[in-house]
C-alpha positions in Angstrom: 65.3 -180.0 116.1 61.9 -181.1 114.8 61.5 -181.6 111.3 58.9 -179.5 109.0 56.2 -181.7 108.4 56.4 -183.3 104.4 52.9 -182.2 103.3 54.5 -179.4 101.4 56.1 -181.9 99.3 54.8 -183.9 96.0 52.9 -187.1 96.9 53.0 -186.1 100.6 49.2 -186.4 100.0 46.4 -187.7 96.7 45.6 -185.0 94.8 42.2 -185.3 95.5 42.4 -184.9 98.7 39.1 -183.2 100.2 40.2 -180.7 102.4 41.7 -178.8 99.0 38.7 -179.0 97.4 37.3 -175.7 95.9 33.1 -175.7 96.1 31.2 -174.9 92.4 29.2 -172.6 92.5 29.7 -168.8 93.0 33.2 -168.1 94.7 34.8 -164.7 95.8 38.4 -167.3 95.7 41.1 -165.0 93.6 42.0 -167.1 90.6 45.2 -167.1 91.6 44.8 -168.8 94.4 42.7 -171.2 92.1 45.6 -171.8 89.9 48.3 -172.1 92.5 45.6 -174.9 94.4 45.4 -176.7 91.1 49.2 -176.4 90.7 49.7 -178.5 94.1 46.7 -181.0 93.1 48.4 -181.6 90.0 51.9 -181.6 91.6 50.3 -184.8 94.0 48.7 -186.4 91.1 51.6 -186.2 88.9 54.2 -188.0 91.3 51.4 -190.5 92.5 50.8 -191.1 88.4 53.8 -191.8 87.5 55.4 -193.5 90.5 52.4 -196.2 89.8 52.5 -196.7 85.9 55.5 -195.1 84.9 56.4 -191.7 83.5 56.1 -193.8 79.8 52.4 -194.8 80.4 51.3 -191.9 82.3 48.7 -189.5 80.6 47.4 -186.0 80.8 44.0 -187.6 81.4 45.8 -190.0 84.0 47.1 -186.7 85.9 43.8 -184.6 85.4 41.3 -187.4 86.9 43.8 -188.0 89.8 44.2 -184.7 90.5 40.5 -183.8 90.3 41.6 -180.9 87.8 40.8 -180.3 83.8 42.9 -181.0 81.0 42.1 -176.8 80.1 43.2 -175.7 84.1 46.4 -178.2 83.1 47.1 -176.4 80.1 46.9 -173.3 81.6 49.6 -174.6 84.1 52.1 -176.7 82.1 53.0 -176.9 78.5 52.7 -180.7 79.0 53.5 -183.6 80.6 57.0 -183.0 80.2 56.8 -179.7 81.3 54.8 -180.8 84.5 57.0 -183.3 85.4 60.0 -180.8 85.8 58.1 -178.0 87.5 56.8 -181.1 90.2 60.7 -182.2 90.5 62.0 -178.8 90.8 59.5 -177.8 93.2 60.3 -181.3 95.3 63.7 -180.7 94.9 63.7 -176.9 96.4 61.8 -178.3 99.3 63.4 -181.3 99.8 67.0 -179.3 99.9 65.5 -176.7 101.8 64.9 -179.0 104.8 68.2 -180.6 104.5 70.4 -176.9 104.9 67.9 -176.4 108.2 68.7 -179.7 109.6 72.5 -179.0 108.5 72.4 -175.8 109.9 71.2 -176.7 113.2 74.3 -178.6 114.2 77.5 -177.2 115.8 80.0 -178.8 113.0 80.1 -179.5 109.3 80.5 -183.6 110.7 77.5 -183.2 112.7 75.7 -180.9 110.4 76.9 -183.4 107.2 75.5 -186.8 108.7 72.1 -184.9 109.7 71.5 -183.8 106.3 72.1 -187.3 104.7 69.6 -188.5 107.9 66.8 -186.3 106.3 67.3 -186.7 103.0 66.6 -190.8 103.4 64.1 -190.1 105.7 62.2 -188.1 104.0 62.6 -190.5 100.9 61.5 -193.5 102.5 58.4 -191.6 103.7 57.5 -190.5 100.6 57.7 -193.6 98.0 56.1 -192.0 94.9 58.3 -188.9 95.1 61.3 -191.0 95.8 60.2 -193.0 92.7 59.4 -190.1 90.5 62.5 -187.7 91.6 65.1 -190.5 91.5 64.0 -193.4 89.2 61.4 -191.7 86.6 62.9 -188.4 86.0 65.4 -190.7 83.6 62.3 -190.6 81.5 62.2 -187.6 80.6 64.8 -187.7 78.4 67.6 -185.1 77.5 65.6 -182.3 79.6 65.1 -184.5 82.5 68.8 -185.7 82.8 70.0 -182.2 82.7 67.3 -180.7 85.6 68.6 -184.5 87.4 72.5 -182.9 87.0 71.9 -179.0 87.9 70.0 -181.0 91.5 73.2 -183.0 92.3 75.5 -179.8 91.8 73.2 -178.4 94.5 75.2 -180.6 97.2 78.4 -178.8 96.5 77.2 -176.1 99.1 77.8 -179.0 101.9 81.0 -179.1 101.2 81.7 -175.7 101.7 82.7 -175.5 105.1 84.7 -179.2 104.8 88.1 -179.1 106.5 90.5 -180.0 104.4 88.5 -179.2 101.5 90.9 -176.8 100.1 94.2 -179.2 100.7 92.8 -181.7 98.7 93.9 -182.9 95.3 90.8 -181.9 92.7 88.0 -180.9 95.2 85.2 -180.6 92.7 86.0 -183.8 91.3 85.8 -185.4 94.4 82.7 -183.6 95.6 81.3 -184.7 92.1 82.2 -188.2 92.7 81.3 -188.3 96.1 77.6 -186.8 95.4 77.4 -189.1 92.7 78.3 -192.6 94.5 75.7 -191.8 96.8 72.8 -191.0 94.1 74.2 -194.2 92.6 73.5 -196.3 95.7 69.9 -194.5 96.4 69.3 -195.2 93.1 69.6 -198.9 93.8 67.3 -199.1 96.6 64.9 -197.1 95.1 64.5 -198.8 91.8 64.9 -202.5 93.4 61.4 -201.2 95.8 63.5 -200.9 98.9 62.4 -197.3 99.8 61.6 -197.9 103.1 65.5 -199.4 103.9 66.8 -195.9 102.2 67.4 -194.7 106.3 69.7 -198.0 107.0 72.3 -196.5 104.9 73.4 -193.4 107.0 76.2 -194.7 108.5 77.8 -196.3 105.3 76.8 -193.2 103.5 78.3 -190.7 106.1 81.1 -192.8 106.4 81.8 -192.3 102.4 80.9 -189.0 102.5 83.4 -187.9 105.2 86.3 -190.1 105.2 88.6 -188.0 102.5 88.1 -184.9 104.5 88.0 -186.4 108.5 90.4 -189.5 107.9 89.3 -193.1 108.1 89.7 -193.7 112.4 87.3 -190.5 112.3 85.0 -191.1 109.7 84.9 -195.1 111.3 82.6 -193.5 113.9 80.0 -193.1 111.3 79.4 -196.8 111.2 78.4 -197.7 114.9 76.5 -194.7 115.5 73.2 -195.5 115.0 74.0 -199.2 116.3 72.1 -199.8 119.9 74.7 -200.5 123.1 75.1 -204.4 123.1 72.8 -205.7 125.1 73.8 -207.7 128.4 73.0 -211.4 128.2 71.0 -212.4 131.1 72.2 -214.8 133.8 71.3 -218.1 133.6 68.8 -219.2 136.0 69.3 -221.7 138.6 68.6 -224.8 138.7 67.7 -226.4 142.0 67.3 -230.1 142.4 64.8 -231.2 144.9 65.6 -234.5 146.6 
């Protein structure tokens, strides 16, 4: 199944990019579509802003001037920077999840289904940089608020679980599910904040392994790791050597 292209999401492009430009000058454009074009400039800027200098160091002004956008259009939009930065995560993370239950959905079983929503989570990650920065490292930032929009996303994952076998036999499920969800922000965490974004897709089969092994069994969930791994490769004969006299 091909995957929805990732200009929808924040950062996927600069917020000043051209072709979203509205012309000065008389304009029969309805201000709502003003406002909800200066919403996604600002979403771009934001997450390019604050992946660069930090959530800390980022300004208004910063955001504006990236975005191409006034501080009085941002003002209409956001109550601040804090306010901005959680509309731009939530916004990510609605997208983001919503391309992760169409690739999940797309496969014949909850394994299958399971390992291809990890797959597009980290790939979308790694191709995006400044959102993985901003949605998984900077979001900290934001203090009390932030931490609390950070733990109603992870809950989200529960809804993969659904449909695990064995989910229901299983000692404390939502504990589990919690941890499991939890070990795996951990470890994208790691990557992300050490500047290894673009290594975020060489963990799917560590990943899927941890993610399925309580529910499939460890022979079963052991599969996970030499998925991805080519076919070994045979080594070439040796050529002869001939001796002339």
């Amino acid at each position: 199944m091909a995957r929805q292209p990732l200009t929808p999401l924040p950062g996927a492009r600069e917020g000043r990019d051209p072709a979203r430009a509205i012309k000065r000058g008389p304009s029969r454009v309805p201000p709502e579509v003003v406002a909800a074009n200066q919403r996604d400039r600002l979403y771009d800027a934001l997450v390019h802003t604050v992946a660069a200098k930090g959530y800390a160091n980022a300004t208004v002004s910063d955001i504006c001037r990236a975005a191409g956008v006034t501080r009085p259009a941002f003002y209409a939009l956001f109550a601040g920077k804090d306010d901005a930065l959680i509309a731009t995560y939530r916004h990510g993370a609605d997208l983001l999840f919503k391309i992760m239950e169409e690739a999940y959905r797309a496969e014949p079983g909850w394994r299958e289904g399971t390992r291809a929503a990890l797959r597009v989570m980290l790939q979308v990650l790694a191709e995006l940089p400044a959102f993985a920065t901003m949605a998984i490292v900077e979001i900290d930032a934001a203090g009390p608020h932030g931490r609390n929009e950070r733990a109603q996303m992870l809950r989200r994952f529960d809804r993969f679980f659904a449909e695990a076998p064995r989910a229901s036999d299983l000692p404390m499920p939502e504990e589990l599910v919690e941890t499991i969800v939890g070990g795996i922000y951990a470890t994208v965490y790691r990557y992300v904040a050490a500047g290894r974004v673009e290594q975020l897709p060489e963990l799917l089969p560590t990943l899927a392994y941890f993610t399925l092994v309580p529910f499939l069994g460890r022979e079963e969930a052991a599969l996970e790791l030499d998925a991805d791994q080519p076919p070994p490769s045979t080594p070439a004969k040796p050529a002869e050597c001939r001796i002339t006299p």
